[in-house]
C-alpha positions in Angstrom: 18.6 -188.0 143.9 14.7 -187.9 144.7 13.0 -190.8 143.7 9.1 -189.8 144.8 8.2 -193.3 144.6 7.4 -193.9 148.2 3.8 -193.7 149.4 2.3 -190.8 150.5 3.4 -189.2 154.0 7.3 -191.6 153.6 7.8 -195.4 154.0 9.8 -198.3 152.9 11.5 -199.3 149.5 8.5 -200.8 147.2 8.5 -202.6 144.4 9.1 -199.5 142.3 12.6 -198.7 144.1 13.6 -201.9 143.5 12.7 -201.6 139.7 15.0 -198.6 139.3 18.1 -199.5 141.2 18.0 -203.0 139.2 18.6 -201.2 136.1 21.8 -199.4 137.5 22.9 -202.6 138.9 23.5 -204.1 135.3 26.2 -201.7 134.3 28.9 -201.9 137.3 28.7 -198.4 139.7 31.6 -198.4 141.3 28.9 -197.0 144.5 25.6 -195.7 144.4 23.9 -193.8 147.1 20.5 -193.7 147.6 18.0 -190.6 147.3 17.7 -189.2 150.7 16.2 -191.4 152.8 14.7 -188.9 156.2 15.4 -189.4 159.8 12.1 -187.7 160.4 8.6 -188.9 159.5 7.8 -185.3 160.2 10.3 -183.9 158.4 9.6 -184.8 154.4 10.2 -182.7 151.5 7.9 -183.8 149.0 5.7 -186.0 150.5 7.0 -189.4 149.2 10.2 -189.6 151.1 11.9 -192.8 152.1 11.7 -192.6 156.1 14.1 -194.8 158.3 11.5 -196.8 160.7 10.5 -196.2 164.0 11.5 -199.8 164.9 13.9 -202.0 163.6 12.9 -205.5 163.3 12.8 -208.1 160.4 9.7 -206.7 159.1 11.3 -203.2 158.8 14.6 -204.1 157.6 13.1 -206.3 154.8 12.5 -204.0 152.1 16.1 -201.9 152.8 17.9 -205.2 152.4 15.9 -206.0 149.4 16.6 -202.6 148.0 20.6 -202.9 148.9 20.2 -206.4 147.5 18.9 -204.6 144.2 21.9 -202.0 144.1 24.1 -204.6 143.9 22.7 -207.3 141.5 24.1 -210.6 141.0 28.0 -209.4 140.5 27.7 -207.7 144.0 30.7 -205.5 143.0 28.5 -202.0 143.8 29.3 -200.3 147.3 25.2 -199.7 148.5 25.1 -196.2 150.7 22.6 -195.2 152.4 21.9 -191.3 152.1 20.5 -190.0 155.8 19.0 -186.5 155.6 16.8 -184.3 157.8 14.6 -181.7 155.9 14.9 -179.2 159.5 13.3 -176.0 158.5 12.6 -176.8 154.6 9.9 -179.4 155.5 7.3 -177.7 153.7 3.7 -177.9 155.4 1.5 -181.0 155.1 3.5 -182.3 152.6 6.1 -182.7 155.1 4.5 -185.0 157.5 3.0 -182.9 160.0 -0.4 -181.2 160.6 -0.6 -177.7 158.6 0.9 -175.6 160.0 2.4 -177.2 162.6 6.1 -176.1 163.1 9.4 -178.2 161.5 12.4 -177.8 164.0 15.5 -175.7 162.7 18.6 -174.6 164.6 16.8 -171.1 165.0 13.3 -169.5 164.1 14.1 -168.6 161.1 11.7 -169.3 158.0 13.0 -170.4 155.0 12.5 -167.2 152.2 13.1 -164.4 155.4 17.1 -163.5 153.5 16.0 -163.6 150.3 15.6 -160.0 148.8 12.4 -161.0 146.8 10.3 -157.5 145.5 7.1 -160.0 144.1 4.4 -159.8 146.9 2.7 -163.2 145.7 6.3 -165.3 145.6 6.4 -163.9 149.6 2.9 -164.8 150.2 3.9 -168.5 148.1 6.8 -168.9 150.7 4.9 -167.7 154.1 2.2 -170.6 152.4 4.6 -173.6 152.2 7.4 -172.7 154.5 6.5 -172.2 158.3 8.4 -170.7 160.7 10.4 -173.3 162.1 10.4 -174.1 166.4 14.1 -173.1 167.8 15.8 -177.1 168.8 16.0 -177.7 172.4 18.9 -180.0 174.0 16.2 -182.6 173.9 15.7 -182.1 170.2 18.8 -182.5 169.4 19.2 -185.7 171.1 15.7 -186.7 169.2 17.2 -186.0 165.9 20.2 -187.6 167.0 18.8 -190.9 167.9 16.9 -190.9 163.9 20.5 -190.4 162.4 21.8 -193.5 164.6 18.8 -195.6 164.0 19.7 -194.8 159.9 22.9 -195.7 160.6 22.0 -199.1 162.1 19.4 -200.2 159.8 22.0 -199.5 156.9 23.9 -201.7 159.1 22.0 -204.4 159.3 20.4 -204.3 155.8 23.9 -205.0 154.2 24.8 -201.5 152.6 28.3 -200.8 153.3 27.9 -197.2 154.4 26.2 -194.2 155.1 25.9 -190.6 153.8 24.8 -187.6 155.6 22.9 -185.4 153.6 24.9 -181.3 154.9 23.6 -180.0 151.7 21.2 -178.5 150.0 19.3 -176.5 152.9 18.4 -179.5 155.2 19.0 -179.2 158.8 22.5 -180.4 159.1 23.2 -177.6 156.6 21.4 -175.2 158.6 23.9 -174.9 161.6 26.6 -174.0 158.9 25.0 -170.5 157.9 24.3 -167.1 159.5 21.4 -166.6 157.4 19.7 -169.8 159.7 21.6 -170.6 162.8 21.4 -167.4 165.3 22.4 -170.0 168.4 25.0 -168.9 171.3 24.8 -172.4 172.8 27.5 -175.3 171.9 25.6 -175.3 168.8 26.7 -171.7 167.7 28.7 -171.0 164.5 31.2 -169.7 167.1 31.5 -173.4 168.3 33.2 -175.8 165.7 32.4 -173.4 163.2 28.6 -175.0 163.2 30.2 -178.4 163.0 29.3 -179.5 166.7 26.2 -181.5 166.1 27.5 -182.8 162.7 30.5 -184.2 164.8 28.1 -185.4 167.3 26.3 -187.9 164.9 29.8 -188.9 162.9 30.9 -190.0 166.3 27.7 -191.5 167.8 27.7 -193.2 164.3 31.4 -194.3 164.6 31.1 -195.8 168.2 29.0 -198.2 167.4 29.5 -199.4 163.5 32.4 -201.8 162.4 36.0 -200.5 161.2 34.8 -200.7 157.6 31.8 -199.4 157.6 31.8 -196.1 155.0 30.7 -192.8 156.7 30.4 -190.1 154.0 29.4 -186.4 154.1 27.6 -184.5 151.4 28.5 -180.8 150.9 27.3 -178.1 148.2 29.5 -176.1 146.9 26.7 -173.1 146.3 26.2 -173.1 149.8 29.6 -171.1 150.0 29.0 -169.4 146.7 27.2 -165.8 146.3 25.2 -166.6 143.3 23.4 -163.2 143.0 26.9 -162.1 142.0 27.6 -162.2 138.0 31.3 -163.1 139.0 32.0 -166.5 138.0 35.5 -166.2 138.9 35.6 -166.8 142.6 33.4 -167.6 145.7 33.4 -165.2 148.0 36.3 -164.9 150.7 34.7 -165.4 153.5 32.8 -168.4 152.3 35.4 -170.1 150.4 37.6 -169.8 153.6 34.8 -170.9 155.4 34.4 -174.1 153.2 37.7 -175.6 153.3 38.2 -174.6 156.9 35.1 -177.2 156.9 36.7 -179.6 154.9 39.6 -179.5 157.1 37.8 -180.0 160.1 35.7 -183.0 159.0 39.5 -184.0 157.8 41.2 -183.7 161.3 38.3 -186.0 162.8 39.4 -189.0 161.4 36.3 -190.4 161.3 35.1 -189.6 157.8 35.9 -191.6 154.7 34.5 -189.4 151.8 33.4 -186.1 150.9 30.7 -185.6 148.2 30.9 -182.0 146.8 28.3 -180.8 144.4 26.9 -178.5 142.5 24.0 -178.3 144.0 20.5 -178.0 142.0 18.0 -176.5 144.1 18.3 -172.6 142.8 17.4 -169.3 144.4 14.3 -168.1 143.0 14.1 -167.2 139.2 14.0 -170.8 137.8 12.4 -169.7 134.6 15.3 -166.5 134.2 17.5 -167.0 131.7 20.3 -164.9 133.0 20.2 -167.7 136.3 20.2 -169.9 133.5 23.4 -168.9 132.3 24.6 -168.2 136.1 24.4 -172.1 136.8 26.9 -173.0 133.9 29.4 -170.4 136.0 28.6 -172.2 138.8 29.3 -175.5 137.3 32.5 -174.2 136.5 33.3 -172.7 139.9 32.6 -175.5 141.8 34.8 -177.8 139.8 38.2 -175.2 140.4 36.6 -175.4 144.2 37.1 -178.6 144.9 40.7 -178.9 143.2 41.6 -176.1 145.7 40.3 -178.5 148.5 42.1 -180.7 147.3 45.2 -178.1 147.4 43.8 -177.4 150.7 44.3 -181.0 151.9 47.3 -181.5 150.8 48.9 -178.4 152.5 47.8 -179.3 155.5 49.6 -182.5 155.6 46.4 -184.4 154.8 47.3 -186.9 152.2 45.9 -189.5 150.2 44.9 -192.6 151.4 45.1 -190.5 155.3 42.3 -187.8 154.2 38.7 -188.4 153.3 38.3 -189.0 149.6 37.0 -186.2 147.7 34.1 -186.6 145.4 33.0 -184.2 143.1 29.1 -184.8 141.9 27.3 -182.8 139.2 28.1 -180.8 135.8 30.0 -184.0 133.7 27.8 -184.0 131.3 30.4 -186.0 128.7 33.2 -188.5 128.6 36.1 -186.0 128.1 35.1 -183.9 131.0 35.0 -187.1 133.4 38.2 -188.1 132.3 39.6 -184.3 132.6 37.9 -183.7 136.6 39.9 -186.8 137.3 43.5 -186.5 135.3 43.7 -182.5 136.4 43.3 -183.3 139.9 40.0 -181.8 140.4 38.8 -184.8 142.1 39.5 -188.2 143.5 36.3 -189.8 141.9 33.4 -188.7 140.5 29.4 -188.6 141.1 27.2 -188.4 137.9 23.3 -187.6 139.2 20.6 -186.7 136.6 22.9 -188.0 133.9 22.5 -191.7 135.1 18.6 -191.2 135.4 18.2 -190.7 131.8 21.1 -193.0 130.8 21.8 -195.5 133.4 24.7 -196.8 131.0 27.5 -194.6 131.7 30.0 -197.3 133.1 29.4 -199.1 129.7 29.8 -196.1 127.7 33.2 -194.7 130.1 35.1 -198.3 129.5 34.0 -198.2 125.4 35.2 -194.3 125.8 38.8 -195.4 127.5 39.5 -198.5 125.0 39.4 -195.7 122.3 36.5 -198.1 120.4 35.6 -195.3 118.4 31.9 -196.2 119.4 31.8 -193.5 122.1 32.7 -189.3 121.0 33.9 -188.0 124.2 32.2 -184.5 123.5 28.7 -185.8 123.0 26.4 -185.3 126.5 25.3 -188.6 127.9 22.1 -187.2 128.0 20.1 -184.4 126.6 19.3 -181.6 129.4 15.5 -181.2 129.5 14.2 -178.2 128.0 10.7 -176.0 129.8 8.3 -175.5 126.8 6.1 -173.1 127.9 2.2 -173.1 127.0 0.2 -171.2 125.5 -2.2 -170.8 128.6 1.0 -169.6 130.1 2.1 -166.7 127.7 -1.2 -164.2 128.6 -1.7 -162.2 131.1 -2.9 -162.6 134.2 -1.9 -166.1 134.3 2.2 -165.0 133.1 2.5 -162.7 135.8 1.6 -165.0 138.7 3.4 -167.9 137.0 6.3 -165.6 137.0 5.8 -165.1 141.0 5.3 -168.6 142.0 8.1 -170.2 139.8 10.6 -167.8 141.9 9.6 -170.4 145.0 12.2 -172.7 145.0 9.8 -175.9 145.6 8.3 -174.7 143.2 10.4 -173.1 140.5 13.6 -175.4 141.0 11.2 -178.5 141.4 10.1 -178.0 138.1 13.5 -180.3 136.3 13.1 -182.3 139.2 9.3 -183.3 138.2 11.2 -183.9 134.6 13.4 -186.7 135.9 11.0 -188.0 138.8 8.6 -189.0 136.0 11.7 -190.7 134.1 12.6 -193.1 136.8 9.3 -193.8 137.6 8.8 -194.5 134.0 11.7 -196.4 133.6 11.0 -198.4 137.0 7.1 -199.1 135.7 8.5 -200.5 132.6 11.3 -202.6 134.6 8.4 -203.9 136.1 6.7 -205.1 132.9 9.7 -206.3 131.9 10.1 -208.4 134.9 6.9 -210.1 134.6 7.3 -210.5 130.9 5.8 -208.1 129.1 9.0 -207.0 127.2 12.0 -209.0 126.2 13.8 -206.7 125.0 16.3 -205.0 127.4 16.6 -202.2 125.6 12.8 -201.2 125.3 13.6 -200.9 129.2 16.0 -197.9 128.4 14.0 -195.6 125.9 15.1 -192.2 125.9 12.6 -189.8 127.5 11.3 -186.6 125.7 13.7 -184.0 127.1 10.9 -181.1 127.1 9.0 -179.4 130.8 5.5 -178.5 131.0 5.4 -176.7 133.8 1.7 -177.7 135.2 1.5 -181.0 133.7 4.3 -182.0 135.0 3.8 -181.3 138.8 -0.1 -182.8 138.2 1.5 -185.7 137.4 4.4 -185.9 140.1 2.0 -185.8 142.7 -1.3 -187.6 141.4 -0.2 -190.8 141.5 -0.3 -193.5 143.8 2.2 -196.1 144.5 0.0 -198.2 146.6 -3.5 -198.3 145.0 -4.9 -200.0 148.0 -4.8 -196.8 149.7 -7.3 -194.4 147.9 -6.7 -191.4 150.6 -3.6 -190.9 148.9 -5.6 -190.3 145.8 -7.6 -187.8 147.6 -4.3 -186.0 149.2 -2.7 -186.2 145.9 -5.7 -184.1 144.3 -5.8 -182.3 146.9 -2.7 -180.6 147.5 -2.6 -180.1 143.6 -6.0 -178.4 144.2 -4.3 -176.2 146.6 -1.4 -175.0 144.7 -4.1 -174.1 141.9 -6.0 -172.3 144.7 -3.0 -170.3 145.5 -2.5 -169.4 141.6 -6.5 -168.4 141.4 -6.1 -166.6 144.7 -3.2 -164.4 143.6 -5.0 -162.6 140.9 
């Protein structure tokens, strides 16, 4: 998950990080895994990215090892992972770390918005805006980018996390060599070499050479990256990209060299956030993607890849209550599961799983561990002109998917501001620490206040930046009329 707690243009764990993760330490995670920290200082997605340093020397390594320190607590029982990601072509401009303008590197020249079949003139004009296109890697590139995942590597290393995760979902550059729609290479980096898996295999071994035996490698995958979901057919993925998927999972199987597999749902929809029908299209996805990774599963097993011999499959997003935990993991759907918003808004879940499995009567298995937040839309945004180019823009993903994610950025960093307060006194009471958020979305004031804020108050250009790009999404909303 995204934290956005960072400072302005990526850095280190703060004070604030170390808040929020000390709040899921007191309820025993079997593992958490960070939000995605970047390889890249260039390559961001929202601005307030945690960024693996340049250099790594105490100074550097201080506030990761404070931050794995917090995962754990005092029992120490939680596995700390380290997510490693690369935006690649869905670094967004300035917010991403570079100069406006100025080109993120993707596996081809391919912008992000060029396949999508969108008929709204202003949505295209929003995506040429924030999304440029993206400078074709060179060998040297790739060795670059290499170097950042191997420096993330080491400093999880040496900050006492027991793992890694590479982030191969989601759009971000690893996930980029996997697809048609972004890789057009004929080079060893083709989707005719390894099936796009060549550089991914690169940085698992790099990675692999020179960590211990029990370090944790882990891959994250999406299951709606194989899924058509412009289709109204919940029943199946589509051939080809199911096949492609577990021929994937196979792969990353036969290596040897992986020790989990993160499948998920994925959140970051195609444009028509505010549709209702995509609405209803996710819950079908939810459902898909569970019956896809039991076939993976299947998959495995046919293969001659068994358990404990195969990565371990974990299956993240769309347990939204007790019984349907307990049912992904009886049925075979999964080997473990990942809950994701869920433990933003109620950090408790271990606690309420073990009252749910004694049968204490305190815990109904049916009931949500937390309330999905709901958009309520203005009244400013109901009249015309200002509903037909809210319409346009909320079909940009940033924009339209980021929406929820605003929701449950604010919650943490609510929830890591009172931690704080807590901390130095201000509250006794542990469970003021965990009071339920309103579950309701306004759209504008939402975004205002995910990026006007500063986590470092000493540095006032951050104020100015944060106004600023907010001025400049306005602009784009006045511009479009």
């Amino acid at each position: 998950m995204y934290e956005h707690l960072a400072n302005f243009f990526g850095g280190s764990p703060n004070e604030f990080h170390l808040a929020l993760y000390s709040i899921w330490s007191r309820y025993e995670w079997g593992m958490v895994i960070t939000g995605n920290v970047q390889v890249s200082p260039s390559h961001l997605t929202l601005g307030r990215d945690l960024v693996v340093p340049k250099h790594l020397d105490e100074a550097s390594i201080k506030p990761y090892k404070a931050l794995a320190n917090a995962i754990k607590g005092s029992g120490g029982r939680t596995l700390a992972i380290l997510q490693l990601s690369h935006a690649g072509r869905q670094s967004p401009n300035t917010i991403g770390g570079r100069f406006p303008f100025a080109k993120p590197l993707a596996p081809s020249a391919i912008r992000v918005g060029t396949n999508l079949t969108l008929d709204d003139p202003i949505a295209l004009m929003v995506h040429k805006i924030l999304f440029q296109t993206p400078e074709e890697m060179s060998l040297a590139d790739f060795d670059s980018v290499l170097e950042g995942f191997q420096r993330g590597a080491r400093l999880a290393h040496m900050s006492g996390y027991e793992g890694i995760e590479l982030h191969v979902a989601h759009g971000y550059l690893l996930t980029q060599f996997l697809s048609p729609k972004s890789n057009h290479r004929q080079d060893l980096y083709s989707l005719k070499h390894e099936n796009g898996l060549h550089f991914l295999r690169r940085i698992v071994d790099t990675i692999r050479t020179e960590a211990p035996p029990r370090f944790v490698v882990g891959i994250k995958l999406n299951a709606a990256d194989y899924v058509d979901t412009s289709s109204d057919d919940s029943s199946s993925t589509t051939p080809s990209g199911e096949t492609l998927a577990f021929q994937h999972v196979l792969d990353i199987a036969k290596w040897g060299t992986v020790d989990f597999i993160d499948i998920s749902g994925g959140d970051y929809e195609s444009p028509g956030f505010l549709n209702s029908s995509m609405e209803a299209k996710t819950g079908r996805r939810q459902a898909l993607f569970s019956r896809f990774s039991q076939q993976i599963l299947k998959a495995l097993d046919n293969a001659g890849y068994h358990s404990p011999h195969r990565p371990v499959i974990m299956l993240t997003g769309g347990l939204h209550t007790p019984n349907l935990v307990k049912s992904a993991l009886l049925s075979g759907q999964t080997d473990i599961v990942g809950i994701g918003r869920a433990s933003v808004v109620c950090p408790e879940i271990p606690q309420k799983m073990a009252e749910f499995e004694k049968g204490q009567g305190r815990v109904d298995g049916d009931i949500p561990f937390a309330i999905e937040p709901e958009q309520s839309v203005p009244i400013y945004l109901k009249y015309w002109p200002i509903v037909s180019i809210w319409a346009s823009i909320s079909k940009v993903k940033l924009v339209g998917a980021g929406l929820k994610t605003a929701w449950y950025t604010l919650v943490m960093r609510k929830y890591a501001l009172t931690e704080l307060y807590r901390q130095d006194g201000g509250i006794t009471s542990l469970e003021l620490t965990l009071e339920k958020p309103e579950p309701t979305i306004y759209p504008l004031w939402s975004l205002l206040q995910m990026y006007v804020w500063v986590a470092d108050p000493k540095r006032p250009t951050a104020v100015y930046f944060a106004l600023g790009f907010f001025v400049t999404l306005l602009a784009v909303l006045a511009y479009s009329t």
